[in-house]
C-alpha positions as CSV (number, residue, x, y, z in Angstrom):
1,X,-116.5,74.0,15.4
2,X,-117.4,72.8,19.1
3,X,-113.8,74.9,20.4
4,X,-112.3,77.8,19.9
5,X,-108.8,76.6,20.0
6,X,-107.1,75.1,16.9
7,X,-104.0,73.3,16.7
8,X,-101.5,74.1,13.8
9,X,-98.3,71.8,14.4
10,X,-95.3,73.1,11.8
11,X,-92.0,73.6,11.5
12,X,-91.1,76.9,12.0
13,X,-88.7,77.2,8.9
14,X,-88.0,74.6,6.0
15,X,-84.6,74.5,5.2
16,X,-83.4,74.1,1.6
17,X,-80.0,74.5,-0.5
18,X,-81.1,78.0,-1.2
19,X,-82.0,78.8,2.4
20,X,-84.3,79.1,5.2
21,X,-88.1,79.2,4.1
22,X,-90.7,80.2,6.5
23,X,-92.9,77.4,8.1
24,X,-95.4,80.0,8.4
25,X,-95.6,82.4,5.4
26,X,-96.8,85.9,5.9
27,X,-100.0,84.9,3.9
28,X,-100.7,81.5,6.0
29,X,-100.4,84.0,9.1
30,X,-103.0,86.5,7.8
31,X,-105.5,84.0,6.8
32,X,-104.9,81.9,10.4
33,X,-104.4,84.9,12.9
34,X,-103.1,83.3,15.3
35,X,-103.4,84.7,19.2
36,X,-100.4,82.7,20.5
37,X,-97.7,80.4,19.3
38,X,-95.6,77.8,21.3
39,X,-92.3,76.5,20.8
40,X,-92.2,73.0,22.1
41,X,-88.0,73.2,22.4
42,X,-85.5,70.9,24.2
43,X,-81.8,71.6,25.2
44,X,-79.4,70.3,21.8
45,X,-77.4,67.9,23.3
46,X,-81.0,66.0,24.0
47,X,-82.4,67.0,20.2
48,X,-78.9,65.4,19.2
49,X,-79.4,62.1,21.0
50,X,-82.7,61.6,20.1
51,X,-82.2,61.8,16.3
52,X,-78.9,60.0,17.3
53,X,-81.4,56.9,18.5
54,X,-84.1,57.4,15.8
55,X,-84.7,54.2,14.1
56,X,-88.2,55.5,12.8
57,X,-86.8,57.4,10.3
58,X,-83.3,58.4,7.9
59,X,-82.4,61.7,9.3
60,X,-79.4,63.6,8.0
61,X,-76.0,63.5,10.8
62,X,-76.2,67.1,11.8
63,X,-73.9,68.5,14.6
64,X,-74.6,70.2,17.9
65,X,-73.5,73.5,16.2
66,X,-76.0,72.6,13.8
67,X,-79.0,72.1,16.1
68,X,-78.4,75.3,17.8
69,X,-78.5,77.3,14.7
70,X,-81.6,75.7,14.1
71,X,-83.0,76.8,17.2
72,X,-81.9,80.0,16.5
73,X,-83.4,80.0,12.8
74,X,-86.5,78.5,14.8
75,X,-86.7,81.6,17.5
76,X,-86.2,84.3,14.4
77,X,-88.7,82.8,12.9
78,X,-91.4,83.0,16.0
79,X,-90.4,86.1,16.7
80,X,-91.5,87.7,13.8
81,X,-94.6,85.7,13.6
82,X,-95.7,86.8,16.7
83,X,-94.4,90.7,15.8
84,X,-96.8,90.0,12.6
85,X,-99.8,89.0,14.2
86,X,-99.4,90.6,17.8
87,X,-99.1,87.8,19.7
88,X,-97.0,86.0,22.0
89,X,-94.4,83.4,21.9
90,X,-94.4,80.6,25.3
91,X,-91.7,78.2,25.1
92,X,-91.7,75.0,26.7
93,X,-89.1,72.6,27.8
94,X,-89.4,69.1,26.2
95,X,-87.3,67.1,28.4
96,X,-86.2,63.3,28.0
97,X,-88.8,61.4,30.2
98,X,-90.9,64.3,31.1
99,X,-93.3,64.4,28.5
100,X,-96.3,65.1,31.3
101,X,-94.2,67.9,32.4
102,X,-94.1,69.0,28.6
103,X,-98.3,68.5,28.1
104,X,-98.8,70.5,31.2
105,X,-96.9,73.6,29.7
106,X,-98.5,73.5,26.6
107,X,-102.2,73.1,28.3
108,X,-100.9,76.1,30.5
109,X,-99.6,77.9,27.8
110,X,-103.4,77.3,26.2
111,X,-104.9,78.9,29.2
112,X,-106.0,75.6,30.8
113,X,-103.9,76.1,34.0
114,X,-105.1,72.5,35.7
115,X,-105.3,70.8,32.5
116,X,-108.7,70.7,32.5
């Protein structure tokens, strides 16, 4: 490897009939060790609306209500990861149209604080 940095895009929890699995298991997080995660997030009335408009994909009709406990399930989930491995958690804003906006925080959230 050329970097030190390595990208692992999940989701944070898989979510089944029997429950909520983890996106990252305890034995995926040992093996990776991790020294930061980021949540890449967006307010649920904009997560709504854009699965609302998907016409990539079949997505299941899931309520506001629903979204919100999802980003709740999703936060749990972080927060332990980051208990586990001692690391921290930076959450950034995804906003409809802003999707500079968004690359900036996750390059700052990478330690690149010009994007460079």
């Amino acid at each position: 490897m050329a970097d030190d940095v390595i990208i692992v895009d999940t989701h944070a929890f898989i979510s089944t009939k029997e429950g909520f699995y983890p996106g990252l298991p305890h034995n995926v997080l040992e093996i990776l060790n991790p020294d930061s995660f980021i949540m890449i997030t967006a307010r649920p009335e904009e997560i709504y609306n854009r699965r609302m408009t998907d016409t990539t994909r079949t997505r299941d009709i899931v309520s506001i209500d629903a979204i919100k406990k999802e980003l709740d399930v999703t936060s749990a989930m972080l927060s332990t990861c980051s208990i586990l491995c001692g690391s921290p958690i930076k959450m950034v804003l995804n906003t409809e149209g802003k999707v500079d906006e968004a690359a900036r925080g996750i390059l700052n959230a990478m330690g690149y604080n010009n994007g460079t």
